[in-house]
PDB file of N, CA, C and O in Angstrom, chain B, residues numbered from 101:
ATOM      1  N   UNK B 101     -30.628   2.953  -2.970  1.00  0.00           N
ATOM      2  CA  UNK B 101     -29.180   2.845  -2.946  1.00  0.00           C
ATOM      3  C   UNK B 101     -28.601   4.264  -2.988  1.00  0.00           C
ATOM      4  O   UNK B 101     -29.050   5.039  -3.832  1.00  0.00           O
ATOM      5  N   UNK B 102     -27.768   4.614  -2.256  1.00  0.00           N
ATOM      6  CA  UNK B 102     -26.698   5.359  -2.447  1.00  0.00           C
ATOM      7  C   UNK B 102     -25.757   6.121  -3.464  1.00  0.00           C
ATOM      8  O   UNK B 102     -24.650   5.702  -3.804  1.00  0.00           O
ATOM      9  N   UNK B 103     -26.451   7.519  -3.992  1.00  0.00           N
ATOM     10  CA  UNK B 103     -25.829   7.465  -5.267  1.00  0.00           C
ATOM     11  C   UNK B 103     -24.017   7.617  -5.261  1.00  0.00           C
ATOM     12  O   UNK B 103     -23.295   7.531  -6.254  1.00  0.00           O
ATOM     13  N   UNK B 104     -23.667   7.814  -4.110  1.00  0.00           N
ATOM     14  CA  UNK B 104     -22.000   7.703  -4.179  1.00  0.00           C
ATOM     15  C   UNK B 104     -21.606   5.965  -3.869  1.00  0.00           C
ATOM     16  O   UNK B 104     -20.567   5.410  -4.226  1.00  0.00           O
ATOM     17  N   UNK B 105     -22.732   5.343  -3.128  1.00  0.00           N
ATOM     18  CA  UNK B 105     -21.987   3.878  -3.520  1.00  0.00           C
ATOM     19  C   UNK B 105     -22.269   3.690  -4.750  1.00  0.00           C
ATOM     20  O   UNK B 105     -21.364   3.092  -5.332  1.00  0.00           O
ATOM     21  N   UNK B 106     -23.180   3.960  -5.414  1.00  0.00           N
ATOM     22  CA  UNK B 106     -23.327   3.765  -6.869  1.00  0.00           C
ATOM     23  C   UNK B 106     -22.168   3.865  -8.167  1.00  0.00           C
ATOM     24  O   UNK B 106     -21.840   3.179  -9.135  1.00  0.00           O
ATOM     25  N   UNK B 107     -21.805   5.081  -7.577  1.00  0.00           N
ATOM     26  CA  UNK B 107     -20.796   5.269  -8.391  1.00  0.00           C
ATOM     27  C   UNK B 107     -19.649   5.029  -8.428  1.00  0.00           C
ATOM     28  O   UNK B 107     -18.991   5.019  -9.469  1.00  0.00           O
ATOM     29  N   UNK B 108     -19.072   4.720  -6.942  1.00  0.00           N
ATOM     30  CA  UNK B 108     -18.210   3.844  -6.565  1.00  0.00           C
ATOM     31  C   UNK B 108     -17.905   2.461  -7.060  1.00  0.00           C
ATOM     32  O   UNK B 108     -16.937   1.835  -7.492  1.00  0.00           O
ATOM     33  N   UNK B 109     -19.362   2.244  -6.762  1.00  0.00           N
ATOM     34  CA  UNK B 109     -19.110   0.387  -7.291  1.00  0.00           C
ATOM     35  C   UNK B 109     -19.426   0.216  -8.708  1.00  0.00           C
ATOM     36  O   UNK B 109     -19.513  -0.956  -9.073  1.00  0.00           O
ATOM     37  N   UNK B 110     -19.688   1.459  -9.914  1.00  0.00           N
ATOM     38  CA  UNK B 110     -19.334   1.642 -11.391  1.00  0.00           C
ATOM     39  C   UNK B 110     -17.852   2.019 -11.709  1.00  0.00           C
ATOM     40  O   UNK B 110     -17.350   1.765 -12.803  1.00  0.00           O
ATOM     41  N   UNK B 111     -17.251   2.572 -10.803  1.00  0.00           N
ATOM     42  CA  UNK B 111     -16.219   2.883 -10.835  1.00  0.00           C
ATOM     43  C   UNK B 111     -15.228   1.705 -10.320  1.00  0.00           C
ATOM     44  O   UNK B 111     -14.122   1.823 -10.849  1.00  0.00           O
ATOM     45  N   UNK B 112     -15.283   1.039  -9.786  1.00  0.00           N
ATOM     46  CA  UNK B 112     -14.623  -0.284  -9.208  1.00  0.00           C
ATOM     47  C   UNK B 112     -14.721  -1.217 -10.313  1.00  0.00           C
ATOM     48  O   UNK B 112     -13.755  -1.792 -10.814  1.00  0.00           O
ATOM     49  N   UNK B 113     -15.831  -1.332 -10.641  1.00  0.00           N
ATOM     50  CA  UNK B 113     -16.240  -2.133 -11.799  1.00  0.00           C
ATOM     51  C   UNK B 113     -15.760  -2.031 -12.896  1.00  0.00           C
ATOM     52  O   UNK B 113     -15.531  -3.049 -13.549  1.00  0.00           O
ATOM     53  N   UNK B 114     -15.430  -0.552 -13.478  1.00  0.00           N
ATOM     54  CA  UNK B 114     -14.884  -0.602 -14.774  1.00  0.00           C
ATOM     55  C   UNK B 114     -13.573  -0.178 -14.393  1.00  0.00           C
ATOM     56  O   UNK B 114     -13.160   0.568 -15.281  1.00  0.00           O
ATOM     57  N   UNK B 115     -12.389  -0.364 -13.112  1.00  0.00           N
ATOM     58  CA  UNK B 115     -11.023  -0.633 -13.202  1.00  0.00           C
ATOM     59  C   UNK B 115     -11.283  -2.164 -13.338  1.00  0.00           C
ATOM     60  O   UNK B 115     -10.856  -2.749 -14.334  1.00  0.00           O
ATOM     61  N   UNK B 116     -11.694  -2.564 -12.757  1.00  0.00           N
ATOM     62  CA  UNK B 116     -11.419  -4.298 -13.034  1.00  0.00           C
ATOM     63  C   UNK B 116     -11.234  -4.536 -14.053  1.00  0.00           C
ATOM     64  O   UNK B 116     -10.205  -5.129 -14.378  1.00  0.00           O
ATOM     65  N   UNK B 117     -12.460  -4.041 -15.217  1.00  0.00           N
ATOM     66  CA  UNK B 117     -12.565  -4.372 -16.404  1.00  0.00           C
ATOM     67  C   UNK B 117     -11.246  -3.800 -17.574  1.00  0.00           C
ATOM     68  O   UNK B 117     -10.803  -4.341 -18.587  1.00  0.00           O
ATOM     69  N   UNK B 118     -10.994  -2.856 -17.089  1.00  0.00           N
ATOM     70  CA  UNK B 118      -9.343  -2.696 -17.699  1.00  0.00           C
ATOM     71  C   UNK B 118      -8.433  -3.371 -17.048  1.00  0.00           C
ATOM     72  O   UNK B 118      -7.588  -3.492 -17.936  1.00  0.00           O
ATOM     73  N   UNK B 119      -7.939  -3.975 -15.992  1.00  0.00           N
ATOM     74  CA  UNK B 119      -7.331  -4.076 -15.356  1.00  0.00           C
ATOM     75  C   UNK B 119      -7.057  -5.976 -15.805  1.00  0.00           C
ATOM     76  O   UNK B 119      -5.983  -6.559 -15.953  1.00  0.00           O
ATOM     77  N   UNK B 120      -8.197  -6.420 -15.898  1.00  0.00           N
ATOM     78  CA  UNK B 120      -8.345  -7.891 -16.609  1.00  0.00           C
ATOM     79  C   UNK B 120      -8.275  -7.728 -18.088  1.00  0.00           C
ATOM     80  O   UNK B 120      -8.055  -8.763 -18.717  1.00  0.00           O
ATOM     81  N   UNK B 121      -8.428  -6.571 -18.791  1.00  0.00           N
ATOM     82  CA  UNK B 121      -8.392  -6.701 -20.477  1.00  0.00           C
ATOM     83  C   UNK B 121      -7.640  -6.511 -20.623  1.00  0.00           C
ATOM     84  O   UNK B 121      -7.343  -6.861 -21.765  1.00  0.00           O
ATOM     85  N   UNK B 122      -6.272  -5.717 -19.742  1.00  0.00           N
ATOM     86  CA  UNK B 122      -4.749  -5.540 -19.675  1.00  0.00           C
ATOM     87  C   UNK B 122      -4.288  -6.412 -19.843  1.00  0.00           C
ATOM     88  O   UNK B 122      -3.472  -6.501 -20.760  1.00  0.00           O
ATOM     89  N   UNK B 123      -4.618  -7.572 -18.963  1.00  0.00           N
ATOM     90  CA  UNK B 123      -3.932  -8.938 -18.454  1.00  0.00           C
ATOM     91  C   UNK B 123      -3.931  -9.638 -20.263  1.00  0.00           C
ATOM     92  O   UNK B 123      -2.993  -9.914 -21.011  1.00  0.00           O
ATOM     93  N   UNK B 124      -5.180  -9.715 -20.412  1.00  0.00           N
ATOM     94  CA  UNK B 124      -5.712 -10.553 -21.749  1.00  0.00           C
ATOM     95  C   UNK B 124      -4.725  -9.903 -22.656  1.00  0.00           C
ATOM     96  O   UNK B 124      -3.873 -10.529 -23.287  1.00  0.00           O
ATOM     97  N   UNK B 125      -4.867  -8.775 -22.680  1.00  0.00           N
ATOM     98  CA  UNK B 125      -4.866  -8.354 -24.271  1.00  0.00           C
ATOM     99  C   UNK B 125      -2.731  -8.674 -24.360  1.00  0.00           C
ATOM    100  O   UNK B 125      -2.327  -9.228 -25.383  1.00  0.00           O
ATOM    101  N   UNK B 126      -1.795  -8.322 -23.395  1.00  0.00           N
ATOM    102  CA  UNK B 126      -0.582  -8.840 -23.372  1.00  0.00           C
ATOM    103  C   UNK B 126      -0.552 -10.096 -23.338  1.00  0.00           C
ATOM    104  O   UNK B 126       0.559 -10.521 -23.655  1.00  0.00           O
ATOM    105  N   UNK B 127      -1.335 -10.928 -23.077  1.00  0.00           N
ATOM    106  CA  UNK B 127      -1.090 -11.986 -22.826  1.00  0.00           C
ATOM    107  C   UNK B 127      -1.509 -12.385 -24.989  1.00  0.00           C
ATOM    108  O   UNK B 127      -0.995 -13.102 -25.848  1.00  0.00           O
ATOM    109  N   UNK B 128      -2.367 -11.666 -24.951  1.00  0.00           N
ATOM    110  CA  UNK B 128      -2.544 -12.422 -26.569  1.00  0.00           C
ATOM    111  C   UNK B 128      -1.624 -11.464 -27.726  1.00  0.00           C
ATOM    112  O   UNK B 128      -1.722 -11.958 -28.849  1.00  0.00           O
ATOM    113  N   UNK B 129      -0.908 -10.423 -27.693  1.00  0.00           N
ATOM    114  CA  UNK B 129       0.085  -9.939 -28.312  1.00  0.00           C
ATOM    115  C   UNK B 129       1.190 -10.667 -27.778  1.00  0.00           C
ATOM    116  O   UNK B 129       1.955 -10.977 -28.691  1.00  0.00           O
ATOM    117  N   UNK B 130       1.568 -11.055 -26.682  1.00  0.00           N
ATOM    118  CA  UNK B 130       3.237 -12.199 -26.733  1.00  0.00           C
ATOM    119  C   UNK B 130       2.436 -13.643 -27.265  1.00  0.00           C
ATOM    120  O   UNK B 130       3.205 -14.553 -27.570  1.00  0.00           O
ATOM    121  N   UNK B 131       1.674 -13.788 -27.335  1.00  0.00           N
ATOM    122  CA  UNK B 131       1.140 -15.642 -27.652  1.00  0.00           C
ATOM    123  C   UNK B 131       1.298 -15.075 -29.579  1.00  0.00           C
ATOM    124  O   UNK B 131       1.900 -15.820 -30.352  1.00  0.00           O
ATOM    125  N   UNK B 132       0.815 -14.024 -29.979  1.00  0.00           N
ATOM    126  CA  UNK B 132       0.860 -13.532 -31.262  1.00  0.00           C
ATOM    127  C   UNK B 132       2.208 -13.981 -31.964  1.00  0.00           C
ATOM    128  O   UNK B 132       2.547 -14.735 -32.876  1.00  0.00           O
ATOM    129  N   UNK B 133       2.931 -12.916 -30.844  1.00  0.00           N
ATOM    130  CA  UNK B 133       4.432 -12.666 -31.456  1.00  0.00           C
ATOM    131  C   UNK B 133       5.626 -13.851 -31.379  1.00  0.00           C
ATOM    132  O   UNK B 133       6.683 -14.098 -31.959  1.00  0.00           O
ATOM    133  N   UNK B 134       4.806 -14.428 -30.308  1.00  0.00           N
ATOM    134  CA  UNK B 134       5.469 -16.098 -30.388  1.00  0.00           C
ATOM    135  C   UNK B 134       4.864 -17.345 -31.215  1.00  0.00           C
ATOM    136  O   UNK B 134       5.446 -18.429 -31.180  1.00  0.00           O
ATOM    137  N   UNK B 135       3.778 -17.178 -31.897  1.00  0.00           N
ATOM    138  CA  UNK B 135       3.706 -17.891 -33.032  1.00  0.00           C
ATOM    139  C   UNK B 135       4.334 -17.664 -34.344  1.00  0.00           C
ATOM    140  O   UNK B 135       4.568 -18.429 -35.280  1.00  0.00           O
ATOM    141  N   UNK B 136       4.607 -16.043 -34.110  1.00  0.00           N
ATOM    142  CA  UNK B 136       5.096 -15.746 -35.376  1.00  0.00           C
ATOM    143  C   UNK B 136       6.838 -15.889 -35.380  1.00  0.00           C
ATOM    144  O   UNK B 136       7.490 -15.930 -36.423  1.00  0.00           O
ATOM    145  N   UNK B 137       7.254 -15.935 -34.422  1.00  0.00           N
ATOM    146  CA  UNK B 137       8.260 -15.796 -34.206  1.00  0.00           C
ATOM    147  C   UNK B 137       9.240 -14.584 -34.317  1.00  0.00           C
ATOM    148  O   UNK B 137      10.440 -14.684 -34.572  1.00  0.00           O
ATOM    149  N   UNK B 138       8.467 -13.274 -34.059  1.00  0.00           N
ATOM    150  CA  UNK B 138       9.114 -11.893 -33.937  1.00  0.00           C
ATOM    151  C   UNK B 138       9.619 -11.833 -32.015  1.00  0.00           C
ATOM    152  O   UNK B 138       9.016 -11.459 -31.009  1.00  0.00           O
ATOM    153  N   UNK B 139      10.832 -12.339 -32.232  1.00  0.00           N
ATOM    154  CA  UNK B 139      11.226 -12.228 -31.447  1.00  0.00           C
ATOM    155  C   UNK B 139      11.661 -11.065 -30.285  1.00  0.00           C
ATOM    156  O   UNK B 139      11.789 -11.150 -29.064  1.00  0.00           O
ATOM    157  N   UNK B 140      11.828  -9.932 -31.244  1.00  0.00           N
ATOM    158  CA  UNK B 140      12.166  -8.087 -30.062  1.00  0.00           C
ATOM    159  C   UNK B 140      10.507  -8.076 -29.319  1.00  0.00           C
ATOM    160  O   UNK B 140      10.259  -7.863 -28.132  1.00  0.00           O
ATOM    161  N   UNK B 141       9.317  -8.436 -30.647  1.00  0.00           N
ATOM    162  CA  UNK B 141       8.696  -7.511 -29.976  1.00  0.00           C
ATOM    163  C   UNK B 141       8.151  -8.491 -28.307  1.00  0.00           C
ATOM    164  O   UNK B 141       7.781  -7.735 -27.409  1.00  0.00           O
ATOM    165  N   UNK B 142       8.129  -9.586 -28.068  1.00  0.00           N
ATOM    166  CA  UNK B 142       7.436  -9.987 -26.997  1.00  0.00           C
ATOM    167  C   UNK B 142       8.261  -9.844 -25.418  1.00  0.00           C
ATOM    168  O   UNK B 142       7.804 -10.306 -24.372  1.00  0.00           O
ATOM    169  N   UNK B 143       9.437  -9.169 -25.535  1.00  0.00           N
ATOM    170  CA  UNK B 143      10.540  -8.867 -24.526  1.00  0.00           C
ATOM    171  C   UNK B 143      10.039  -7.707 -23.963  1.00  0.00           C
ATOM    172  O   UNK B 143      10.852  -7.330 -23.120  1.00  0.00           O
ATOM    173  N   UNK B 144       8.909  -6.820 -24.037  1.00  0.00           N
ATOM    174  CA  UNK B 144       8.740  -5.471 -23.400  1.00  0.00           C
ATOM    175  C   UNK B 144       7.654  -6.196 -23.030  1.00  0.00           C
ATOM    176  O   UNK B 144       7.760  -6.478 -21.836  1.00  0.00           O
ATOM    177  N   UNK B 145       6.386  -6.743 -23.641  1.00  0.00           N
ATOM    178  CA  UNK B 145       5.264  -7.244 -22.896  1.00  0.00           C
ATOM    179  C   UNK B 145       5.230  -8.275 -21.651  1.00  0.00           C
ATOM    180  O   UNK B 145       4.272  -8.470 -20.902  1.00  0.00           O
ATOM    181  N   UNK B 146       6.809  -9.036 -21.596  1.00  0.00           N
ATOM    182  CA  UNK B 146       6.808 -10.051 -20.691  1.00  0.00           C
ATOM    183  C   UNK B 146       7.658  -9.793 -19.316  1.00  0.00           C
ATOM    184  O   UNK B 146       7.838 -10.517 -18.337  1.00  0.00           O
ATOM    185  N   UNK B 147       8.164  -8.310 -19.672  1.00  0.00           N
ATOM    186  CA  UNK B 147       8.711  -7.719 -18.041  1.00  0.00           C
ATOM    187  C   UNK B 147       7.580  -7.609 -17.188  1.00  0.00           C
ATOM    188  O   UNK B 147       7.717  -7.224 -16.027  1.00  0.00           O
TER     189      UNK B 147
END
């Protein structure tokens, strides 16, 4: 294999992996802040 596809497709690989733990991790700070019912803070995570 190719060490620049190599690193390419490690590099592809770990934007995804932020890119989906982004998704998660806002998605479970507004589910947080809406059980608790702190209402300011889930208005910046849901623009």
């Amino acid at each position: 294999m190719d060490p620049l596809y190599a690193w390419l497709k490690a590099a592809h690989v770990f934007g995804v992996v932020l890119f989906l733990g982004n998704i998660i991790v806002t998605g479970w700070w507004k589910a947080m802040a809406d059980r608790h019912g702190d209402r300011p803070s889930p208005s910046p995570s849901a623009r």
